[in-house]
Structures are given as C-alpha cells and as structure tokens.
C-alpha positions as CSV (number, residue, x, y, z in Angstrom):
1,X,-18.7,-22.3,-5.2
2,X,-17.0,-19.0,-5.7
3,X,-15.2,-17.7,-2.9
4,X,-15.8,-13.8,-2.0
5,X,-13.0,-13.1,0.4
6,X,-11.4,-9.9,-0.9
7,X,-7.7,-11.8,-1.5
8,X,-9.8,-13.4,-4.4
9,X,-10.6,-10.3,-5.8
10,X,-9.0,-8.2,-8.6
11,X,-9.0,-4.6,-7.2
12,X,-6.8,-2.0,-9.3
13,X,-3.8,-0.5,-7.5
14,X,-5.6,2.6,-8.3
15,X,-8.7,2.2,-6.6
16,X,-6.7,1.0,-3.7
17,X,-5.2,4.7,-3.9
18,X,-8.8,6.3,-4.0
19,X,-9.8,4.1,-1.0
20,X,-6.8,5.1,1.4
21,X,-6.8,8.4,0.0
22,X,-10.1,8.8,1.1
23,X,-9.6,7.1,4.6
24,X,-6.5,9.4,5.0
25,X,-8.9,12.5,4.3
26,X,-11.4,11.0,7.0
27,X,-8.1,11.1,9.6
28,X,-7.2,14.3,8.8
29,X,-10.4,16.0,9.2
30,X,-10.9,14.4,12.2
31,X,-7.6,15.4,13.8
32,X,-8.3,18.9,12.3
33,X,-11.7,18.7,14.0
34,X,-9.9,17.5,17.4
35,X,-7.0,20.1,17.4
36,X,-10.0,22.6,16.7
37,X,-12.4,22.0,19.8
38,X,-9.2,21.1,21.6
39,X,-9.9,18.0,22.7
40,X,-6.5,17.0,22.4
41,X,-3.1,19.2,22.6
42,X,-2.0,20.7,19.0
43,X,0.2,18.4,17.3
44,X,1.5,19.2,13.9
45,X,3.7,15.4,13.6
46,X,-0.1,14.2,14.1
47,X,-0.9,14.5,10.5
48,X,2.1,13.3,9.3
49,X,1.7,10.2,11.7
50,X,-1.6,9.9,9.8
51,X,0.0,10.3,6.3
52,X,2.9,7.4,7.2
53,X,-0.1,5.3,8.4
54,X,-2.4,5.4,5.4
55,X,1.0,4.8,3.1
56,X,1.6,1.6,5.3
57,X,-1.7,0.4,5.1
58,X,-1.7,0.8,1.6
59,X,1.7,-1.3,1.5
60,X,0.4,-3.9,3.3
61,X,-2.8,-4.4,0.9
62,X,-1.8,-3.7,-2.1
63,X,0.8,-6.2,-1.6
64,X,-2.1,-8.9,-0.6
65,X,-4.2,-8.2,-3.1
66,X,-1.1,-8.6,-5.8
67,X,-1.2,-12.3,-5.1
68,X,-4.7,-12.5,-6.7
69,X,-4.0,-10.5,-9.8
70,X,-4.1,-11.8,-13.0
71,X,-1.8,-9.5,-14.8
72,X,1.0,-8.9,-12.8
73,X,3.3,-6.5,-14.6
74,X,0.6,-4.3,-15.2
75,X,-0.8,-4.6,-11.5
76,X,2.7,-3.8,-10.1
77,X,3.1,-0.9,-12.7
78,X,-0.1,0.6,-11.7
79,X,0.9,-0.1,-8.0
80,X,4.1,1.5,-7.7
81,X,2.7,4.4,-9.7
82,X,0.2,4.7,-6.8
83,X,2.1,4.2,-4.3
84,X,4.3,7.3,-5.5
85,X,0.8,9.2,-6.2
86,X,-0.4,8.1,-2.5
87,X,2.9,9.1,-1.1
88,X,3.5,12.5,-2.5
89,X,-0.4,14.0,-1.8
90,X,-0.2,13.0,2.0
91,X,3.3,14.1,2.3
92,X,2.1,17.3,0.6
93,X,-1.6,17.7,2.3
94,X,0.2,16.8,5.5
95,X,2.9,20.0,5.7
96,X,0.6,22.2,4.1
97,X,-2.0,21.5,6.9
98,X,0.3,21.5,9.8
99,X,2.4,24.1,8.7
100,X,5.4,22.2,9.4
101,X,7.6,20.4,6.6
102,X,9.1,17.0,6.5
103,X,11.9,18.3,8.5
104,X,9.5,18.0,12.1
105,X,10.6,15.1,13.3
106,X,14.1,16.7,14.0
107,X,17.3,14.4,12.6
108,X,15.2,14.0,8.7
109,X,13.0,10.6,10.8
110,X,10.6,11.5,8.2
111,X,12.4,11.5,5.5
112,X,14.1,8.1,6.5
113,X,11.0,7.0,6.9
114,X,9.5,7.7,3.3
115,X,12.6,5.7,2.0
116,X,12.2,2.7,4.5
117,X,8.7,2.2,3.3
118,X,9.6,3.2,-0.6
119,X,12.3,0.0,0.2
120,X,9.9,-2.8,2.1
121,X,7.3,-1.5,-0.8
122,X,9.7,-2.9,-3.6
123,X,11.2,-6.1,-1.3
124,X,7.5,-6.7,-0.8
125,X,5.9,-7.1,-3.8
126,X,9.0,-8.7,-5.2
127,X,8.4,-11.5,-2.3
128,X,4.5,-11.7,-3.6
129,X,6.0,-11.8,-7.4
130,X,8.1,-14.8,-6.5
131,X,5.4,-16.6,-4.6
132,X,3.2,-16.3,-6.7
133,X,5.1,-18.2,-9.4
134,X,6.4,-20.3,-7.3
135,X,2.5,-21.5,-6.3
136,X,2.0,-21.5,-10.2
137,X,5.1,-23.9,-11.0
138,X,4.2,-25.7,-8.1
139,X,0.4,-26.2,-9.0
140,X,1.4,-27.1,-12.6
141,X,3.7,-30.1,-11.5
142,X,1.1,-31.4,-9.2
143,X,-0.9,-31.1,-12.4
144,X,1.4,-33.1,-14.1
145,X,2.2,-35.9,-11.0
146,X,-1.7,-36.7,-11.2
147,X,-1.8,-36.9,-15.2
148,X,-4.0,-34.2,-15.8
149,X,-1.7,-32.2,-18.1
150,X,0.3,-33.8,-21.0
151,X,4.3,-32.8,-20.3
152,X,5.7,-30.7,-22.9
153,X,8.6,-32.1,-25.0
C-alpha cells in the first residue's frame, strides 16, 4: 500500500515557493485589511514579522520534504534558489508596504535575522543530505546482512 503522507511526496522547491508565497500574500492582506479598519494599532514591523515567518516556514518544509526527494542536487539547487527568490520578494513587498526598510527593528535585528535563517537554511539541509545517505548506506547493508543483495567485489 502506498503511503500519502506528504514527507512521501516529491514536491519541487519551487512550488513550495508558490505555496508560501501565496500564504505570505494571504497575511499581508489581512494585516493591511486590519491596520485599515483599525482593528489593531498600525504596526509597520507587522509585515516584516509576517515576511520572517513565511521564510521560516518555508525552511522548515522544504527541508522535510528534501528527505523524500529523489534527486537531491537538483532538489537542493532548486531550493536554495527559492529560498533566495522567497527571501528577497517578502523582504521587498514588506518595506515597500510599510514604508519602513529593513533598518525598523533599530540595531540591523532584521538584517541579522535574514543571515541567521540564510545560515540554519544551509546547516539544515546539509543535516537532511547526510541523513539521508546515511539511511541509504544503512538500508543497503541491512540488505546485504539478510542476503538479498550480492556484495560487490
């Protein structure tokens, strides 16, 4: 029986973008829409809250959903790539709709922030990388221990 759960599942990096990208949209039209009727005190570090919290959800998937992929230098190509895209456009759609640049946060906290996450990103999906051969040479040797694979020479 084939399992369904999504860690099974071969998603591109890049519809992973078009997913949080979209979900980010959804957060900032409903903060706009908040700030608007004013429901809730005018913010402008609200939409780069949103921004930093769409790029760490997107961290934390894409790097799941690595484990399942069968080509992984292209996957983690294609996911660094969107991962620069993903940063960039909210960083960009975020100043340009608060009117405030990266700088809000007083000290640069923004800035450090974009390099933490740029940093956990890469530790990250290098930790997935070596699992996942790890599980693969570990798998192949239990393969071998049972005598279901003939050992190379």
């Amino acid at each position: 029986m084939e399992s369904n759960s999504l860690f099974t599942r071969s998603i591109n990096p890049l519809k992973q973008l078009g997913v949080i990208f979209g979900f980010f949209g959804i957060c900032i039209a409903v903060i706009f829409l908040l700030h608007t009727t004013g429901a809730i005190d005018p913010n402008p570090m609200l939409y780069w809250e949103a921004a930093f919290t769409c790029v760490m959800v997107y961290i934390i998937f894409s790097s799941a959903l690595s484990f399942s992929y069968p080509n992984k230098s292209k996957y983690f190509m294609f996911a660094i790539i969107s991962f620069i895209i993903l940063m960039v456009s909210t960083g960009v759609l975020a100043a340009v709709i608060s009117g405030q640049s990266i700088d809000i946060g007083g000290g640069g906290s923004f800035r450090w922030m974009y390099m933490m996450f740029t940093f956990s990103y890469l530790v990250l999906l290098t930790i997935v990388n070596s699992m996942s051969k790890i599980l693969q040479y570990v798998k192949k040797q239990d393969a071998r221990l049972r005598g279901e694979v003939e050992e190379d020479n």
